[in-house]
C-alpha positions as CSV (number, residue, x, y, z in Angstrom):
1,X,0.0,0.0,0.0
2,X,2.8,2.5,0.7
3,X,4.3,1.9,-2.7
4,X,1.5,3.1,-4.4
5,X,1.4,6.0,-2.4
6,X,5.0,6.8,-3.1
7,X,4.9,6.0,-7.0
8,X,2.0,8.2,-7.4
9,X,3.9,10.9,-5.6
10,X,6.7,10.2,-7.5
11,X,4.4,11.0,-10.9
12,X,3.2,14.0,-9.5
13,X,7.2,15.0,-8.7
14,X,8.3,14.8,-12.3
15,X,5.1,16.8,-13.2
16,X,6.5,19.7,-11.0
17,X,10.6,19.0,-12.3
18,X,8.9,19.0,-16.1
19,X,6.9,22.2,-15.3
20,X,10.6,24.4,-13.2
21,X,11.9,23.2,-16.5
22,X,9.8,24.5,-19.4
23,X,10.0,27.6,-17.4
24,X,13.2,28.1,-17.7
25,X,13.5,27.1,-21.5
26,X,12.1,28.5,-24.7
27,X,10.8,27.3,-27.9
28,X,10.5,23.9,-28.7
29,X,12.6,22.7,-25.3
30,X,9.7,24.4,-23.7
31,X,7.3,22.8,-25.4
32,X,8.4,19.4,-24.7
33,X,9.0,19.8,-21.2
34,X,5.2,21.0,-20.9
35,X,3.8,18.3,-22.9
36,X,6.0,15.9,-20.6
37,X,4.8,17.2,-17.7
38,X,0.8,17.4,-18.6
39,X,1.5,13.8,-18.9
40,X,3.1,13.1,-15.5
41,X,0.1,15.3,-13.6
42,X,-2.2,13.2,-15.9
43,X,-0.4,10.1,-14.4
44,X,-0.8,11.3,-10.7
45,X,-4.0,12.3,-11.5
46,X,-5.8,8.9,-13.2
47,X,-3.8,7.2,-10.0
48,X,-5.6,9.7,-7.8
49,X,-9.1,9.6,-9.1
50,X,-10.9,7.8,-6.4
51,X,-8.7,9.6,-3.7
52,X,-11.1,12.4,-1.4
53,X,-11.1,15.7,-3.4
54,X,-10.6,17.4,-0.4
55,X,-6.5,15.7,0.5
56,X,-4.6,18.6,0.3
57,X,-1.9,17.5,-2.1
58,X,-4.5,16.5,-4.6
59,X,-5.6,20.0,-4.6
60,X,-2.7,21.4,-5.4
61,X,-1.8,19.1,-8.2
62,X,-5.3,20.2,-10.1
63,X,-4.7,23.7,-9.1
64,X,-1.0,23.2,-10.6
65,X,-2.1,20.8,-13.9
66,X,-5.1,23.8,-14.1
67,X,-2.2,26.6,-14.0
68,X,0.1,24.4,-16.7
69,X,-2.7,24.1,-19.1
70,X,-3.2,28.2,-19.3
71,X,0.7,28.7,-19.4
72,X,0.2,26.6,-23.0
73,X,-1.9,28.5,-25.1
């Protein structure tokens, strides 16, 4: 049980590395590091879809996948 809490975390970890990344990099390095990242949160977040909306961390993932999805377009 523990290891799925910590692989899920680990998802949603690389989501947030991907994200510090495409800020600091433009163009197309940008762009990949984004479209990497959408896909980690998207990980953490299928993992987390049964989990209680109201867990803090979970909150903060869909306020951060929300935020990351703007930042694209």
């Amino acid at each position: 049980m523990i290891n799925e809490l910590i692989g899920a975390l680990a998802h949603l970890g690389l989501a947030r590395a991907y994200a510090l990344q495409a800020q600091s990099l433009q163009g197309d390095g940008a762009d990949a590091a984004r479209a990497k990242s959408r896909a980690a949160y998207n990980d953490f977040l299928s993992l987390w879809k049964d989990a209680d909306p109201d867990i803090p961390v979970l909150k903060l993932a869909k306020a951060e996948y929300a935020k990351l999805q703007r930042a694209a377009y």
